[in-house]
C-alpha positions as CSV (number, residue, x, y, z in Angstrom):
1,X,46.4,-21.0,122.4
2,X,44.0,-19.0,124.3
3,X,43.9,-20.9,127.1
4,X,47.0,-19.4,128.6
5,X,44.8,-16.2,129.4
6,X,42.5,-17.8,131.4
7,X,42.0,-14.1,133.1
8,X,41.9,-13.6,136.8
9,X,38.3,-12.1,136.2
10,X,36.7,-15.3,137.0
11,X,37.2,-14.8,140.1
12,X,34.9,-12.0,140.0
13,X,31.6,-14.7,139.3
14,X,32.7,-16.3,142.8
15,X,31.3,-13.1,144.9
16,X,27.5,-12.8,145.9
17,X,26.0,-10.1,146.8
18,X,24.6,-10.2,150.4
19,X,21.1,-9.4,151.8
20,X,18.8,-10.8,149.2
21,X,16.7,-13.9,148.2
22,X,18.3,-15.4,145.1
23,X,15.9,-15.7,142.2
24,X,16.7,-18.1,139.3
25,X,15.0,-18.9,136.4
26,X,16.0,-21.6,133.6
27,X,15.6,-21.5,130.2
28,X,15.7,-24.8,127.8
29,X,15.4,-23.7,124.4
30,X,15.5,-24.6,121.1
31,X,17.6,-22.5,118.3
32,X,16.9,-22.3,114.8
33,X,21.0,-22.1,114.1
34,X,22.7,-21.3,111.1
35,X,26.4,-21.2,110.4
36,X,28.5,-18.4,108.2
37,X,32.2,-17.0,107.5
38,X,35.2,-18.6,105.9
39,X,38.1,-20.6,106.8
40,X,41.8,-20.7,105.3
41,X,44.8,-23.2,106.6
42,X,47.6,-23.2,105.7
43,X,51.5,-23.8,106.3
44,X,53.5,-21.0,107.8
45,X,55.0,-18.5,105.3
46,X,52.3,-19.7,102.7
47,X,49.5,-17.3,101.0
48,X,45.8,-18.1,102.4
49,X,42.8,-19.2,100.5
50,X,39.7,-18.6,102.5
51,X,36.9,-21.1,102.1
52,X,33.0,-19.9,102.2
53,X,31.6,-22.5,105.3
54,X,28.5,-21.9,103.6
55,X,28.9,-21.8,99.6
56,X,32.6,-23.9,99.2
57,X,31.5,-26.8,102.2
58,X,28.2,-26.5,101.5
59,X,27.7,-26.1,105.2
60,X,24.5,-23.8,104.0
61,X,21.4,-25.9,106.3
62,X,19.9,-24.5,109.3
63,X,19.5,-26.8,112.0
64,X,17.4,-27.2,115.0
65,X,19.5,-27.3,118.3
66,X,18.6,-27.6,122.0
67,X,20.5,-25.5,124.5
68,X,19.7,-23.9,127.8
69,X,20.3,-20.4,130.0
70,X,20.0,-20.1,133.6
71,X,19.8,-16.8,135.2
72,X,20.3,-16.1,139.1
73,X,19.6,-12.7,140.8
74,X,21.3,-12.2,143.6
75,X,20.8,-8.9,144.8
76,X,22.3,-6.1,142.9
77,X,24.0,-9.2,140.7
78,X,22.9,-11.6,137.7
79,X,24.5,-14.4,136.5
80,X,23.8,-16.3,134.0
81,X,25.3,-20.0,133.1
82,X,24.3,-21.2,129.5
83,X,25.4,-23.5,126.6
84,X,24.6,-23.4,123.2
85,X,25.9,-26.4,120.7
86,X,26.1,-25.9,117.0
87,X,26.8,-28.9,114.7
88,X,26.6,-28.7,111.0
89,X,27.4,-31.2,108.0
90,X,28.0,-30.6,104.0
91,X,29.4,-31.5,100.8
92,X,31.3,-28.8,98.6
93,X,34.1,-28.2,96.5
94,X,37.3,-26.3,98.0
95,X,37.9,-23.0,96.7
96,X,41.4,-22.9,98.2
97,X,44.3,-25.0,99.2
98,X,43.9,-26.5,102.7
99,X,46.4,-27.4,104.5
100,X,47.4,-29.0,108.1
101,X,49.2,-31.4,110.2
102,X,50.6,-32.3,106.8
103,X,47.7,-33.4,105.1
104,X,46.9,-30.8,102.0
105,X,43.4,-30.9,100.1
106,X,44.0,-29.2,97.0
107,X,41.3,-26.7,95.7
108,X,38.7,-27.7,93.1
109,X,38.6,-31.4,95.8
110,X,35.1,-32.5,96.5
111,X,34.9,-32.4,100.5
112,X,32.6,-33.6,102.9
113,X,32.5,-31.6,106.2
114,X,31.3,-31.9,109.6
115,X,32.0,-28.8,111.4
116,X,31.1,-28.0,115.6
117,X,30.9,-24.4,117.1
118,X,29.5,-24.8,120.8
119,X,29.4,-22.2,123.5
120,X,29.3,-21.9,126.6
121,X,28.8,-19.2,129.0
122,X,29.7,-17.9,132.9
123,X,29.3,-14.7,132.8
124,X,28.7,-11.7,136.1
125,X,26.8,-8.2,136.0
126,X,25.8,-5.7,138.3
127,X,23.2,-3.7,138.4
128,X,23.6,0.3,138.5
129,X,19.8,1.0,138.2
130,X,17.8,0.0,141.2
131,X,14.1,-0.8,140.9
132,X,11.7,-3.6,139.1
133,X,11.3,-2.6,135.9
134,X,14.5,-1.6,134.6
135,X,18.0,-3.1,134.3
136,X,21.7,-1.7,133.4
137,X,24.6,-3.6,134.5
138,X,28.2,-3.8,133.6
139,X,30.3,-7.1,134.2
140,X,33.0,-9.7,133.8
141,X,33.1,-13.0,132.7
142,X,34.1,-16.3,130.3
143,X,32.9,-18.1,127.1
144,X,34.4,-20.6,126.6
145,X,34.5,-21.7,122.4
146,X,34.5,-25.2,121.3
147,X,35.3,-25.2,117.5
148,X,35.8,-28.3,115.3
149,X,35.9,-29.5,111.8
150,X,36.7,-32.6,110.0
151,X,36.9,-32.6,106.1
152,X,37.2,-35.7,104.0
153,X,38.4,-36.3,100.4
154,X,37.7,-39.5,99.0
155,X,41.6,-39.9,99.5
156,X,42.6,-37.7,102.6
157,X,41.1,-36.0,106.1
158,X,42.0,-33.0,107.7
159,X,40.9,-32.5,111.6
160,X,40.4,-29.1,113.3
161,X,40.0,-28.6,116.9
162,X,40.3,-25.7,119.2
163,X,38.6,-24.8,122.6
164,X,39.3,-21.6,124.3
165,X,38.3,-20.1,127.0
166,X,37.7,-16.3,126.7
167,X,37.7,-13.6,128.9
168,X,34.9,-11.3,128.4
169,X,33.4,-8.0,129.2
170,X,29.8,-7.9,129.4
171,X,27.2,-5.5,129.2
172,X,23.6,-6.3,130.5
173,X,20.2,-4.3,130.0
174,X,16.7,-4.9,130.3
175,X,13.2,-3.1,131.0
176,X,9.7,-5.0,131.6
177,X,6.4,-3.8,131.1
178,X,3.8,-6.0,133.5
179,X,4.0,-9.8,132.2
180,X,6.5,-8.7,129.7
181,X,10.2,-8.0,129.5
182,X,12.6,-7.4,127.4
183,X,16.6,-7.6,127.9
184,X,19.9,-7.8,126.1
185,X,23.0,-9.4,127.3
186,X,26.1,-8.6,125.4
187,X,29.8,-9.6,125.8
188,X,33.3,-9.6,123.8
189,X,36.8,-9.1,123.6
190,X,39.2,-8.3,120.6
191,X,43.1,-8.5,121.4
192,X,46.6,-10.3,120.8
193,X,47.8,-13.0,122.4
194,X,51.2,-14.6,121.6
195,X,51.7,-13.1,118.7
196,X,48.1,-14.8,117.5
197,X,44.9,-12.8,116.9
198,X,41.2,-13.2,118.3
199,X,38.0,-11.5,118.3
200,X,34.7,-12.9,119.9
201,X,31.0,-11.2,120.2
202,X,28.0,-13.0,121.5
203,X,25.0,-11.4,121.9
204,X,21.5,-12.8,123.1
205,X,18.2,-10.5,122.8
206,X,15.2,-12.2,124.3
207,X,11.0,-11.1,124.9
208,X,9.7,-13.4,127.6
209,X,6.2,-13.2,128.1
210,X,5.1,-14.7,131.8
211,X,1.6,-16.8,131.8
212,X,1.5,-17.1,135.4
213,X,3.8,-15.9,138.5
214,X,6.1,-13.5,138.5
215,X,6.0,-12.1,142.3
216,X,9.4,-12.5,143.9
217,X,10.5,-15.3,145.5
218,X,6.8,-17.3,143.5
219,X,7.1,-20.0,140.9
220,X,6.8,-18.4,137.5
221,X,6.2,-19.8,133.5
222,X,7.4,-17.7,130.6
223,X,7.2,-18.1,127.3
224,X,10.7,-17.2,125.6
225,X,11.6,-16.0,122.0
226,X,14.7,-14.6,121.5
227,X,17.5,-14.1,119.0
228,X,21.5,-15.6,119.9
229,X,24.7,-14.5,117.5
230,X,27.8,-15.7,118.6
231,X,31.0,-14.9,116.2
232,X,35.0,-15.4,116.2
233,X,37.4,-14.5,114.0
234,X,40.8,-16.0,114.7
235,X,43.7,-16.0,113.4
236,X,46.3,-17.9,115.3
237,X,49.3,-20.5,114.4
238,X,50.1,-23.8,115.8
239,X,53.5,-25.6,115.1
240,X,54.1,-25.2,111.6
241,X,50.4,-24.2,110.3
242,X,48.6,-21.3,110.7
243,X,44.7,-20.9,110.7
244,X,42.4,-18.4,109.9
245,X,38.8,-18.6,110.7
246,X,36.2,-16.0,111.0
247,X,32.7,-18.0,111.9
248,X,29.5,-17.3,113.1
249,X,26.5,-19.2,114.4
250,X,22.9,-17.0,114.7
251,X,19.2,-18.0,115.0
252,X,16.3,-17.6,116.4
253,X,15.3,-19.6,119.4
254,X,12.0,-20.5,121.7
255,X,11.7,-22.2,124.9
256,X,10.0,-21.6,128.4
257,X,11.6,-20.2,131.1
258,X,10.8,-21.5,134.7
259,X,11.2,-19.3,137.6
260,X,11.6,-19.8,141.8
């Protein structure tokens, strides 16, 4: 669906900016992740029944889940690469109809559900505030979304799956204070495409707290803690069905981040 769009702006995460040592640091972390919204399916021309992920699949348990960032500073630009998976499992009882590929599971069915939202990230800023200590930068990039769900009767299973790649503004700020800093990295994008609806936010606030290092072009430790939300609502048909899912994974997470 969205892959059609694949925008023109990735071209922009090709350019480096000359004249500078790069800096990179990597970040493994773990995230405390926790899934909400609804979800409705079904076929075209029919009224939608959304389903709570959390209260109707029972989709309700936070779960531990490794992921990893990796930021490089190359003059007035930042990049940053990273990849979050989210995988969650339930049991629940529809509150609406759900319908798809032909296959309906009635409301009031007992379901079991296994449901994936994964993330990953390419995303470009630059820098309009020189200097050490503080950080304002406006960009362009891509998430790509990974969503999936499989939800079992005990007579009949429905299977989800959509990946998108999503072009993205980003907005990128930051200001340190000695061994500590603090920064926010924010992108999105709302719009039409085809006649089929989609908005995506994904925001990641992080503290990182350096034990030893941090003089440019040195190895450096961190310690990381920071908070990730990542959110779509779509709204989109395919063939003869027609899907609405508004979803979003948030935690905390804590990691190390390594610097060179």
């Amino acid at each position: 669906m969205l892959a059609r769009t694949t925008p023109l702006c990735v071209a922009f995460l090709a350019l480096l900016a000359a004249c500078s040592t790069p800096r990179v640091e990597i970040m493994p972390r773990l995230m405390q992740a926790k899934l909400d919204g609804t979800i409705a399916a079904n076929t075209s021309g029919f009224t939608l029944t959304s389903n709570d992920l959390a209260d109707d699949l029972g989709l309700d348990e936070t779960e531990d889940e490794f992921g990893a960032r990796a930021d490089l500073v190359l003059g007035g630009s930042t990049f940053t690469f990273a990849y979050q998976p989210a995988s969650f499992s339930g049991s629940g009882t529809l509150a609406g109809d759900i319908t798809h590929n032909g296959t309906t599971i009635t409301a009031g069915t007992a379901v079991d559900t296994d449901t994936d939202m994964d993330v990953a990230s390419a995303l470009w800023t630059h820098d309009f505030v020189p200097g050490e200590n503080l950080e304002l930068g406006l960009g362009l990039g891509v998430q790509v979304l990974d969503f999936s769900s499989t939800m079992r009767s005990a007579t009949d299973t429905i299977d989800m799956d959509q990946t998108a790649p999503i072009p993205v503004l980003v907005g990128r700020a930051g200001v340190a204070f000695g061994p500590v800093d603090f920064s926010a990295l924010v992108s999105g994008l709302t719009g039409s495409f085809d006649g089929n609806d989609a908005t995506f936010l994904d925001a990641d606030l992080m503290a990182r707290w350096r034990f030893f290092g941090g003089v440019a072009g040195a190895l450096s430790g961190a310690l990381v803690l920071g908070w990730k939300y990542s959110d779509v609502d779509l709204d989109y048909t395919d063939g003869g069905d027609r899907t609405k899912a508004d979803a979003n994974v948030s935690g905390l997470y804590y990691g190390l981040s390594i610097g060179f």
